[in-house]
C-alpha positions in Angstrom: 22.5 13.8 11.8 25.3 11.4 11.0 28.2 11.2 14.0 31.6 12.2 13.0 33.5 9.5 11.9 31.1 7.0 12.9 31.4 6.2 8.9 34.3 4.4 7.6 34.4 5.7 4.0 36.4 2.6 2.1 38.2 2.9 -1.3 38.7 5.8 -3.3 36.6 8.3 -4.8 36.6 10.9 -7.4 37.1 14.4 -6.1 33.4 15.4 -7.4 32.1 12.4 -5.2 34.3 13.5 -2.2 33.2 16.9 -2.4 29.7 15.9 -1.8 31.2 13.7 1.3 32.8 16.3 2.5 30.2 18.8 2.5 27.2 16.2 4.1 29.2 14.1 6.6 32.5 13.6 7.9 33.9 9.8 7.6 37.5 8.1 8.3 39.0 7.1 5.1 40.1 3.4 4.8 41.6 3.4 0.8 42.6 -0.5 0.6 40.0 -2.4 2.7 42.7 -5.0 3.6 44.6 -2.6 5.4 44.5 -1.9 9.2 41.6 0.1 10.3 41.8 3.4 12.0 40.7 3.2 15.4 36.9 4.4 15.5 33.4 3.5 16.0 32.3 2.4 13.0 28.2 1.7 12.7 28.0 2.0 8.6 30.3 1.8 5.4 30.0 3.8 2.5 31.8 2.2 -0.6 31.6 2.8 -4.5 30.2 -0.5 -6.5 33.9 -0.6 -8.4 35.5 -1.5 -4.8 35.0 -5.2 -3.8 33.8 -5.1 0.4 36.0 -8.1 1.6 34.1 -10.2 4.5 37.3 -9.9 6.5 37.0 -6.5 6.8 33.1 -7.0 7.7 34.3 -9.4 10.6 36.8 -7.2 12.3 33.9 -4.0 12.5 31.3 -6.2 14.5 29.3 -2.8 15.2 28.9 -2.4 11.3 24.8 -1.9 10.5 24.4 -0.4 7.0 26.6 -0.2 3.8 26.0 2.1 1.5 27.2 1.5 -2.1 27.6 4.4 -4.6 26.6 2.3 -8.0 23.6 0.5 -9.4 25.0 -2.6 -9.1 26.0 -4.2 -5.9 27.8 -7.0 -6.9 30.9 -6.2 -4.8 28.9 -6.7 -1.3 28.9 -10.1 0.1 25.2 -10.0 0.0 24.7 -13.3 1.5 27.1 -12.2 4.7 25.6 -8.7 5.2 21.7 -10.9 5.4 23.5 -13.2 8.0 24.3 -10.3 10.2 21.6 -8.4 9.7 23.3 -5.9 8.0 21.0 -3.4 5.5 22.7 -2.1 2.4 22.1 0.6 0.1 22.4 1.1 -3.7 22.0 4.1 -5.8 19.6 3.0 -8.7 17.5 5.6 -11.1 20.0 8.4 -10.6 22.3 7.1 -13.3 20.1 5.9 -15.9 20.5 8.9 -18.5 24.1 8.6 -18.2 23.9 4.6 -19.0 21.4 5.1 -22.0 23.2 8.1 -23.7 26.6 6.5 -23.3 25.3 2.8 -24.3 23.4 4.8 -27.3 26.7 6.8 -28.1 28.5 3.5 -28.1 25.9 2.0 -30.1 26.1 4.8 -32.5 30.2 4.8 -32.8 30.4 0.7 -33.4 28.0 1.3 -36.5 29.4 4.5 -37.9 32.7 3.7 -36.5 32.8 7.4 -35.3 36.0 6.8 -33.5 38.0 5.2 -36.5 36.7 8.3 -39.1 38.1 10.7 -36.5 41.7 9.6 -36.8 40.8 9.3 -40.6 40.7 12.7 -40.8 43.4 13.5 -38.5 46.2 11.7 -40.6 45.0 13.2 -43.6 43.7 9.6 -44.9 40.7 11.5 -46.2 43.3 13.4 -48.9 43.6 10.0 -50.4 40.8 8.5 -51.1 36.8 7.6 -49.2 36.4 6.2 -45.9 34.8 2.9 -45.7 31.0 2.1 -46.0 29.6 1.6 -42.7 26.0 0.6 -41.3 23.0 2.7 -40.4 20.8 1.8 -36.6 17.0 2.8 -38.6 15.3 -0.4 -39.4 17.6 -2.4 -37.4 16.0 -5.0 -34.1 17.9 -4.2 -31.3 18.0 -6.2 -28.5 18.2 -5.4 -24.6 18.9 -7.5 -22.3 17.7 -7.0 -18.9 14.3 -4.9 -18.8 15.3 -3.2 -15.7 14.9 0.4 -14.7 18.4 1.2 -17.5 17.1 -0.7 -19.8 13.0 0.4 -20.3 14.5 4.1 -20.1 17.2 2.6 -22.8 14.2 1.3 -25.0 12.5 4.6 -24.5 15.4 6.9 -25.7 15.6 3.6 -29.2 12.3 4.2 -30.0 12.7 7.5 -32.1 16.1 5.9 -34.1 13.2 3.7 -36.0 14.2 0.7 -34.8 12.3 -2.5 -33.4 13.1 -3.7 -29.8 13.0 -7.1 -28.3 14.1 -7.9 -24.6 14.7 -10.8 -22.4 14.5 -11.3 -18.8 13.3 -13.4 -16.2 9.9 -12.8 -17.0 8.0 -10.6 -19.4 6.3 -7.3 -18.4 3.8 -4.7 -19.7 5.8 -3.4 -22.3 5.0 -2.9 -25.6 8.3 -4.8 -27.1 8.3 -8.6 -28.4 9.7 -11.1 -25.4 12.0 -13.2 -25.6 12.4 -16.0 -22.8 16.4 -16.9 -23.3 19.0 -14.8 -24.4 20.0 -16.6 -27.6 16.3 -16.7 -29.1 16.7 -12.5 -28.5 20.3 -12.5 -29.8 18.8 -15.0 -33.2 16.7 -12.2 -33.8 18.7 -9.1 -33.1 20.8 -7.4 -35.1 22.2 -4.9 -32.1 22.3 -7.1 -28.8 23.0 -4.5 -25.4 23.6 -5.9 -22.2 21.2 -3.9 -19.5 21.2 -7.2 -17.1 23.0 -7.2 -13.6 25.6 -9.3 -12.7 24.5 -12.6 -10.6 25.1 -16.2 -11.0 22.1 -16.2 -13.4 24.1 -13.8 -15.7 27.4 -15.3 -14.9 29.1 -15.7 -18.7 25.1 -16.2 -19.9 27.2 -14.2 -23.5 28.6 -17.8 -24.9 29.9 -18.8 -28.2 26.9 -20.2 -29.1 24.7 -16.9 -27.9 27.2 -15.0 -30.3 27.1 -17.3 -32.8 23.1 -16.9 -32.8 23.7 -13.0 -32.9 25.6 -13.9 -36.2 28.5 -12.0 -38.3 26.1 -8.8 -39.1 25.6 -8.5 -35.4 27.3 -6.3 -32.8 27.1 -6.3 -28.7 27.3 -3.5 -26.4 28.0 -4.4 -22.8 27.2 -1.5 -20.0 26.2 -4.2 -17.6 29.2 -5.9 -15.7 32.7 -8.2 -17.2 31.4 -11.3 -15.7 28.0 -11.5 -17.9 30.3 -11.7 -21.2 32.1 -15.2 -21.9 35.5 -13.0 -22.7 37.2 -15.7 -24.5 34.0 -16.8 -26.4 34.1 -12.8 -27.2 37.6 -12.3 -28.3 37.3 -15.1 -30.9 34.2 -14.0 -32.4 35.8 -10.7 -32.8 38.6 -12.1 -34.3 37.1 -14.7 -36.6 34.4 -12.2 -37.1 31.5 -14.2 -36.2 30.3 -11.0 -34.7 30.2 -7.7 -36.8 31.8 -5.9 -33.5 31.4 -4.9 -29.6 31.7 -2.0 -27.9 32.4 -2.7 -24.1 32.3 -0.6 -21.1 32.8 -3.1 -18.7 35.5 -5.9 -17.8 36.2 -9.0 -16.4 39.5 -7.8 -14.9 39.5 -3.8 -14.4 41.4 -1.7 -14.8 43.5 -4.1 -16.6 41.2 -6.1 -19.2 42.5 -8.8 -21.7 45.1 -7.1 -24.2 43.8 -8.6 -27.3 41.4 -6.4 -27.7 43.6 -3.7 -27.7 44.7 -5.5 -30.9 41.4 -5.8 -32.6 39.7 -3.2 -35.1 36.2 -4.1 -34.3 35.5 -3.1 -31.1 34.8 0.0 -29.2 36.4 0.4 -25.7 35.6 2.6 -22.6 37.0 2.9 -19.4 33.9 1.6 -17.2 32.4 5.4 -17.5 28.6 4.4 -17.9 27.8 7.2 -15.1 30.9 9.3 -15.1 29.4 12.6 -15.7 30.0 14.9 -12.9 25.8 16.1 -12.5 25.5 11.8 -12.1 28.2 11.1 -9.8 26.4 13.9 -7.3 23.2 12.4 -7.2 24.8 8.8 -6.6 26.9 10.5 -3.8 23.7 12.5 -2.6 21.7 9.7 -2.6 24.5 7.2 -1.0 24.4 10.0 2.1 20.5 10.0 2.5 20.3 6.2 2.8 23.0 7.1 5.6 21.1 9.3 7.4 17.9 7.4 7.3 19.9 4.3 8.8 21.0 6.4 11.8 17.7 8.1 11.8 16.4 4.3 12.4 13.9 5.3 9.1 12.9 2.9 6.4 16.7 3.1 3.7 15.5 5.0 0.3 16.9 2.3 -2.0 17.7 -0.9 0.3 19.2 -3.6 -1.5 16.8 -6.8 -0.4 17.6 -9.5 -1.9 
């Protein structure tokens, strides 16, 4: 059993992940973690991956033991504080990957048939006035993936039937039955569709660079599920507007949920609002998951899916 309001639930969450809260456990809601803190005894912190955990707010809860993120990625803990004070945290991997693929796939699918763009074809009528443009099939395409993780070997999986090759880089090679590459440009030379699966760290920091897009070439296109920060932006926007690069289609930001305006002003990119695993059967099992790492903490049991590195 978790105490009542012994958790000190931080930022906001959608109501389909607060109804899961609401039903397991019963925390005190801090919305903007730089504000005062209700009075309370705190001993963990559940927190979604979009909401940064500020180190202040660590310092002024010294009873803190366990965070809990709702999200893959765990880039918004200060990882290096949290090991300092021995505090554990939690992510939520594996419960999202079919959401990931089948949006980075749907993505994939809309840059090259440029599903969105013959939607509003029809809609205005366009189509009464002549074809829509020629645009370009996946079969017999390479695509690359980068970062061989747990999204992106269930990404290569669900690639396999489209008749495609696959190539992948990472820090090392595994048992997979893909060609390796050991940098990201050597994969992007040889890819024609180039999908970020990587997670954000100061290896990955801006590792997409003019010159890794200029290796990808101006027949090749980039799908970013991982994080903003792996993407040079700049680099990005004037490959897309110089067409270096066939196209992107981006899920993720440097600056949400306000990215760069010029590309709203570009035709050759695909844009989502962050919504890799925003269906409502994923958000559950993130939220479900988020709770049992909780109750194993206060259970003093080994965490399901500790963060620890």
């Amino acid at each position: 059993m978790i105490p009542v309001n012994s958790v000190l639930q931080v930022g906001q969450f959608p109501e389909v992940m607060q109804a899961v809260i609401d039903q397991r456990i019963t925390p005190v809601h801090l919305l903007d973690p730089n504000s005062p803190i209700p009075a309370g005894s705190y001993q963990s912190i559940l927190i979604r991956s979009n909401t940064k955990l500020p180190i202040g707010l660590i310092e002024r809860l010294p009873q803190i033991g366990m965070v809990a993120t709702c999200g893959v990625g765990y880039d918004n803990l200060p990882m290096e504080h949290l090991k300092q004070k021995g505090i554990k945290a939690s992510n939520t991997p594996g419960v999202l990957n079919d959401a990931v693929c089948e949006l980075a796939i749907g993505m994939m699918l809309g840059l090259l048939r440029r599903i969105p763009e013959a939607h509003e074809f029809v809609k205005s009528t366009a189509w009464s006035n002549g074809l829509f443009t020629v645009t370009t099939t996946l079969a017999g395409k390479c695509v690359g993936i980068a970062g061989m993780g747990r999204i992106g070997q269930d990404l290569a999986k669900r690639l396999e039937p489209f008749k495609v090759k696959i190539a992948y880089t990472g820090p090392s090679r595994k048992d997979l039955p893909y060609d390796y590459y050991p940098d990201i440009k050597a994969l992007a030379r040889v890819s024609d569709v180039l999908i970020l699966a990587c997670p954000a760290s100061p290896e990955t920091d801006k590792m997409i660079n003019a010159e890794v897009l200029d290796a990808l070439g101006p027949k090749g296109y980039l799908v970013n599920i991982a994080r903003g920060s792996v993407v040079d932006e700049g680099a990005l926007l004037v490959a897309l507007q110089q067409k270096k690069i066939a196209g992107a289609a981006l899920d993720v930001f440097e600056n949400e949920p306000n990215p760069n305006p010029e590309f709203l002003n570009i035709d050759n990119v695909l844009l989502t609002p962050h919504i890799g695993s925003a269906t409502s059967e994923t958000r559950q099992l993130m939220t479900n998951l988020a709770i049992d790492n909780l109750e194993a903490f206060y259970n003093q049991q080994p965490l399901l899916t500790e963060v620890k590195n």
